[in-house]
N, C-alpha and C positions, 0 to 999 in steps of 0.2 A: 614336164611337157607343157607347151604353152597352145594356143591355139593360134591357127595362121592368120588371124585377124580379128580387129576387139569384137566385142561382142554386146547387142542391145539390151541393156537391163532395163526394165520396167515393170510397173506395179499391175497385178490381176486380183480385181477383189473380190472372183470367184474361190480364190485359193484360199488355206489353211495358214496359220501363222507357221506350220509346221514342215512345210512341201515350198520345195523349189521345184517352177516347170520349167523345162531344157526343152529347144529342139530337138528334133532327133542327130540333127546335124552335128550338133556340139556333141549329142550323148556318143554318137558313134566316134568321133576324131578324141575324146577325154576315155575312151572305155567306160562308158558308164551307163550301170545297168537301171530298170525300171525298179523303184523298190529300193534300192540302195540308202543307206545313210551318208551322207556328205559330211564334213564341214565348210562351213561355207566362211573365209576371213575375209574383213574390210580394215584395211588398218589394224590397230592393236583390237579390235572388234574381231567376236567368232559368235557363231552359231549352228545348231546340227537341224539338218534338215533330210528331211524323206523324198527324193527323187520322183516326181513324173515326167514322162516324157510325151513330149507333142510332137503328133506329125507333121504341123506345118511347116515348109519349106523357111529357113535361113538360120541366122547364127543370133539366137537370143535366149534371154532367161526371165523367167516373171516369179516374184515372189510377193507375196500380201503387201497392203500400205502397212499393216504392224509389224509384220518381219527388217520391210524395206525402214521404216522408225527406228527400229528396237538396232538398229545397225548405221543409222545416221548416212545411210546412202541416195545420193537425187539419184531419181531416176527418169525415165526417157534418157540416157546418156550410152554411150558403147564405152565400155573397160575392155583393158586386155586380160585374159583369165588366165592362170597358171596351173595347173594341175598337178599334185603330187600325190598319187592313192588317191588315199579318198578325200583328198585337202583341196578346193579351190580354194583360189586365192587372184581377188582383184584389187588391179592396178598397175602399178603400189601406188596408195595414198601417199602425196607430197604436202606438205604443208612448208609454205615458207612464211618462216618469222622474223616478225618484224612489229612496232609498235601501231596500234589502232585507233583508232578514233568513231566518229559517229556521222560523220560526211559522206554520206553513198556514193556520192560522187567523186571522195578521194579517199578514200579508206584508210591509205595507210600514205598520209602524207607524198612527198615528194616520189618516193618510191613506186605510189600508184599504179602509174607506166609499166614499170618493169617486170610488177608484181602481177599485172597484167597479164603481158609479153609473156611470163612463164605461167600462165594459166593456162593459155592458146597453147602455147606450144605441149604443155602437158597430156592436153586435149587429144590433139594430132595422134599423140602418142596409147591416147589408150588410158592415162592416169585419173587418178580423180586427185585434185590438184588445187588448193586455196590458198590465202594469208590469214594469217592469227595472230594472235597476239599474245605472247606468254601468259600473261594475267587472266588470262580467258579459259584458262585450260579445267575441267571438271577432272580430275584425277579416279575418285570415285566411280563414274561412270565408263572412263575413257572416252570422254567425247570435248570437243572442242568451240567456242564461238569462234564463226571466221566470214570472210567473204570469197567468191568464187565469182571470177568475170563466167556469164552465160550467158547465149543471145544478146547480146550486144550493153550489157549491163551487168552493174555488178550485183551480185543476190547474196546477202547476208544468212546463215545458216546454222545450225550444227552438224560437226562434221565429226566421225572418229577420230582419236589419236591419230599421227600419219603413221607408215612406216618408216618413210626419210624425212627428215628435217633439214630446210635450208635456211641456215640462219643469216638474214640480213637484218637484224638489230643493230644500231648504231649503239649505243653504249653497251657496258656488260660490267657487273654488280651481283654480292653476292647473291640476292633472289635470282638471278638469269642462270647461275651458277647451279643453283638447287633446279632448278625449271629442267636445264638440261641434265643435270644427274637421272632424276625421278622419270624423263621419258627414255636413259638411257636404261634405267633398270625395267621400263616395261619390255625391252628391244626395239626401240625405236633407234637408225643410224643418224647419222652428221653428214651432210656433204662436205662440212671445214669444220677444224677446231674451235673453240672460244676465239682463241686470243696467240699474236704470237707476236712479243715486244720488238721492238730495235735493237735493244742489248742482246736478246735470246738470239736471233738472227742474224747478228754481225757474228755471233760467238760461237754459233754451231757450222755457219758458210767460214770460218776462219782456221778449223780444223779438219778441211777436207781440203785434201792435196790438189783438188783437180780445180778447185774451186778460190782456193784462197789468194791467187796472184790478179784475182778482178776486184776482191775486197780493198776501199780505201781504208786509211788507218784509222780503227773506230776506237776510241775509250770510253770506259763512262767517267760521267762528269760529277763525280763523287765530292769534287772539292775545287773551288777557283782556280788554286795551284794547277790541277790538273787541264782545264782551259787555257793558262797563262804558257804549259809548254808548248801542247798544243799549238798556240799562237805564235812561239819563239821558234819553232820547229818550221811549222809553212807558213806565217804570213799572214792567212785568213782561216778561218773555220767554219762548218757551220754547226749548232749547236740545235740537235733538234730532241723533243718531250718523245720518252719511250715506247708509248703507248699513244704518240699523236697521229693523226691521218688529214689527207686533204692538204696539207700545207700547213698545217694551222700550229701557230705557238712555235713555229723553225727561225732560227735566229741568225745570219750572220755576221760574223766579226771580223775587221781587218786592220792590220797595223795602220796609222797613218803616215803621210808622207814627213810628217817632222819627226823627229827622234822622243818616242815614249806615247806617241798619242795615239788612239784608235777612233775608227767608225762601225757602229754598230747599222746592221738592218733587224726589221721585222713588220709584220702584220699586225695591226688592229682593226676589230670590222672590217678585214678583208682590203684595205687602207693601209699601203705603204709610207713606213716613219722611217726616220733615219738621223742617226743620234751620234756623239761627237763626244770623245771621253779625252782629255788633253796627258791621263797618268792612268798609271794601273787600278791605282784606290778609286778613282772618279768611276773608271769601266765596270770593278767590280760591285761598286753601289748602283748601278746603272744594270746590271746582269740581275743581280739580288731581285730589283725591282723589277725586270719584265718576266722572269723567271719563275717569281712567288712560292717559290718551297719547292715546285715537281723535280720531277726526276729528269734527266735528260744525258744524251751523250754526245759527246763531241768530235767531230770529224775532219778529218784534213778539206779544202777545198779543193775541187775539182775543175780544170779550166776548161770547162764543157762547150763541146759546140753551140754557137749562136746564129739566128735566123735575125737579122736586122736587128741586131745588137738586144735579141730577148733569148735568154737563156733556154736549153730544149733537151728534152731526154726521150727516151724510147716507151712505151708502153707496150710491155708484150703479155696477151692473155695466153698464159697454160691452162690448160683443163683436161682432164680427162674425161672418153667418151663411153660410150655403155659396154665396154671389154672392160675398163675399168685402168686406159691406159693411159700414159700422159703424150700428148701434144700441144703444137702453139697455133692456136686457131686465129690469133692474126696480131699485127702491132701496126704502129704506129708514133711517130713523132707528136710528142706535145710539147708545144709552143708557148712556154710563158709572156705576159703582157712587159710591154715594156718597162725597164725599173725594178722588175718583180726578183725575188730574189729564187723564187720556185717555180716550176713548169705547171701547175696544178690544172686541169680545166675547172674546176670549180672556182678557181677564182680567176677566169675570165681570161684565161687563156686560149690557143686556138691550136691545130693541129696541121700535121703535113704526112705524107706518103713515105715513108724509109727510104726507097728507091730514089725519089726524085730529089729529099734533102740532101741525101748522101752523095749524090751525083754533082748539085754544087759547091759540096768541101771538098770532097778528091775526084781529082780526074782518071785515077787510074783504078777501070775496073775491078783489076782482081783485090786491090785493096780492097773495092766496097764489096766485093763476095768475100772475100775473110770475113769483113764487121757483120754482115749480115750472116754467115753461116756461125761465127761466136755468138751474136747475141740469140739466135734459136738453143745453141748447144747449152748455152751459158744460162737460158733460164729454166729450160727441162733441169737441166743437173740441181741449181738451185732449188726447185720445187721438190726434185726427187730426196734431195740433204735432210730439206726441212720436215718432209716427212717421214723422215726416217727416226728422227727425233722427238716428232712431235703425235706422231698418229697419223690416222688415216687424212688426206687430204683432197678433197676435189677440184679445185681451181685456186689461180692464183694471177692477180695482178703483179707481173716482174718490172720494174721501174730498172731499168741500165740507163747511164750513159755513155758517150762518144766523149772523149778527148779531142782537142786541135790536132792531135798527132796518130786519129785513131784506135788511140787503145778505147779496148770496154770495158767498161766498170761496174760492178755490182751498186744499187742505192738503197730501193728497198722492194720489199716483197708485202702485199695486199690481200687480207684476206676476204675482202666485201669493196671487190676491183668495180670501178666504174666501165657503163663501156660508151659512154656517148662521143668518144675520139672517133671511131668508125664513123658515123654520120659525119663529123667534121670533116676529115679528109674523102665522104661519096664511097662507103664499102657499105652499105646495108645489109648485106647481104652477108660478113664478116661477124657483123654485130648479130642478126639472127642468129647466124649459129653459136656466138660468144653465150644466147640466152637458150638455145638448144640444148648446148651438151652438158647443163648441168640435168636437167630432164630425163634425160640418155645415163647420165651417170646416174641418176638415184633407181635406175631401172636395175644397176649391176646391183645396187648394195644390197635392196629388196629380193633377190637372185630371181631376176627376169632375165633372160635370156636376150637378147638384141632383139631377134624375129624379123618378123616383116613391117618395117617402116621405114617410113621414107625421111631418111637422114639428108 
């Protein structure tokens, strides 16, 4: 039973460390009597408490500053409360992770923003909702260092273990590894897995029937040999790090116009090079070197649609919302910079409307209702494959392309999707909710009920 709206917790330092006081309002909608024993959960945090009840008119709960301590909860704040017996339970605690630092001002680097954005929006909802920093974590106690945007700034605190965790860490090692073991063995969820490579993802989308006629032809690139058919097969390649994101360290390769010689593309600092191999043995010492021992795999090229001769692919966010179901809460075309061999917006590229790109490659409608009804179909199913393989999953950056000739093609799938393409192409309102339904989601996992909020 949840209650039909959050409700005011705050500190009485009249009371007992031992007494939680309820309205009557709450006592009567929760069934709960004078005298009762509760537990009362915050997160991985629990304590029992002895019921009084207040007559005063509205929907609130006061407990001692030692109780409100001993539980690492701010107060003055409205939760939404859940009731099961004699179990309250508020929230649910969200914590999203991500690295920290010591800058009030930017907490958690570049992220700051967003990390924001899902503070507010938690709020709305009733959560009690920060960032942290895995390193930060007190295990011992179950409590956490983190900060939490309030009143219009961000306030540094300790906060309980969450019950969701939304991981936005960029790297992942074994410590992050343990970090997320240790909070799963408290019962803390995931909104997304660790990690899901390029190889794992070509391999699992390649074995599903409904799924595999979008996939281009991916191998891993276990051996030059294996690049060189690759190259003898289509022509150009791209060659991109298993476990890379953002663009970064993707290589392409193309035969060249004389017989035996190739041109290579890539990125440095974000800085397009472009290199020129006249034989095989030249390309391969040439590969060796921007390459540096990782791992990588190698793909056919794609002759993807271009916006004034800059290459462009679709971004489409799946997410699932607090049912716990998947939808595409919006896409968009991103525009790579001119020369670039990727779409990436982080590296300064620009965005456009789906509708309006597609409208000047084909003239005829119901072509662009097929591409636009495959790439909604094509990235649900996607998401649904990968989780089905991988574990539970809440969101997902799906990266398609458009061919010259319309097909869609599978590229890759993101597990810590950017969403600043919305503001680029004027949907604000898209991007909100892209930072909404993970919020929404961690309400299913914590078993909140949707209730009454304003989605």
């Amino acid at each position: 039973m949840m209650l039909p709206a959050p409700v005011m917790v705050s500190r009485n330092t009249r009371l007992s460390e031992q007494t939680i006081r309820i309205s009557r309002e709450v006592a009567r909608s929760l069934n709960l009597t004078e005298g009762a024993t509760v537990v009362f959960s915050v997160g991985r945090l629990e304590s029992r408490f002895k019921i009084g009840i207040a007559e005063k008119r509205g929907l609130f709960i006061q407990l001692s500053p030692a109780a409100l301590n001993r539980l690492h909860l701010p107060s003055a704040r409205r939760y939404t409360i859940n009731a099961e017996e004699l179990r309250l339970t508020l929230g649910p605690v969200v914590g999203i992770m991500h690295k920290m630092n010591d800058n009030i001002n930017r907490p958690f680097e570049a992220q700051s923003q967003f990390i924001k954005e899902l503070n507010i929006e938690g709020a709305r909802l009733g959560e009690l909702s920060f960032g942290f920093d895995p390193r930060r974590i007190n295990f011992a106690n179950r409590s956490v260092v983190g900060y939490s945007w309030y009143r219009g700034r961000w306030q540094r605190g300790v906060f309980p273990i969450p019950d969701v965790v939304y991981p936005r860490d960029v790297s992942y090692s074994a410590a992050t590894h343990n970090v997320r073991r240790r909070l799963a063995n408290l019962g803390c969820k995931f909104i997304n897995p660790p990690l899901i490579g390029k190889w794992q993802t070509y391999r699992i989308l390649s074995e599903s029937e409904e799924i595999k006629k979008f996939v281009p032809d991916t191998k891993r690139a276990s051996s030059y040999e294996q690049i060189d058919r690759m190259l003898r097969k289509y022509g150009a390649v791209y060659i991109k790090p298993i476990n890379g994101s953002m663009g970064r360290n993707i290589i392409k390769v193309s035969r060249g116009r004389n017989a035996g010689s190739y041109q290579y593309q890539y990125k440095v600092n974000h800085q397009p090079r472009i290199g020129y191999a006249s034989n095989r043995s030249a390309l391969r010492q040439s590969l060796r070197r921007i390459m540096r021992g990782h791992t990588y795999i190698v793909q056919q090229q794609i002759n993807l649609l271009r916006i004034n001769g800059s290459i462009c692919d679709v971004r489409v966010m799946v997410q699932k919302d607090g049912d716990g179901n998947w939808s595409v809460t919006g896409k968009a075309f991103r525009i790579g910079p001119r020369g670039s061999i990727t779409s990436n917006i982080s590296g300064g590229g620009s965005g456009g409307k789906v509708g309006f790109v597609l409208k000047r490659r084909f003239s005829d409608a119901q072509v662009r209702e097929r591409i636009i009804k495959e790439i909604d179909e094509l990235a649900v199913e996607a998401a649904r494959a990968l989780e089905k393989e991988t574990g539970a999953i809440g969101e997902l950056g799906i990266d398609l392309g458009i061919d010259v000739h319309g097909k869609v093609w599978f590229i890759e799938a993101n597990l810590k999707p950017a969403r600043r393409v919305f503001i680029l192409i004027g949907e604000p309102s898209v991007r909100r909710m892209t930072v909404r339904k993970p919020m929404l989601y961690a309400r299913h996992l914590a078993g909140f009920s949707l209730g009454k909020v304003d989605v």
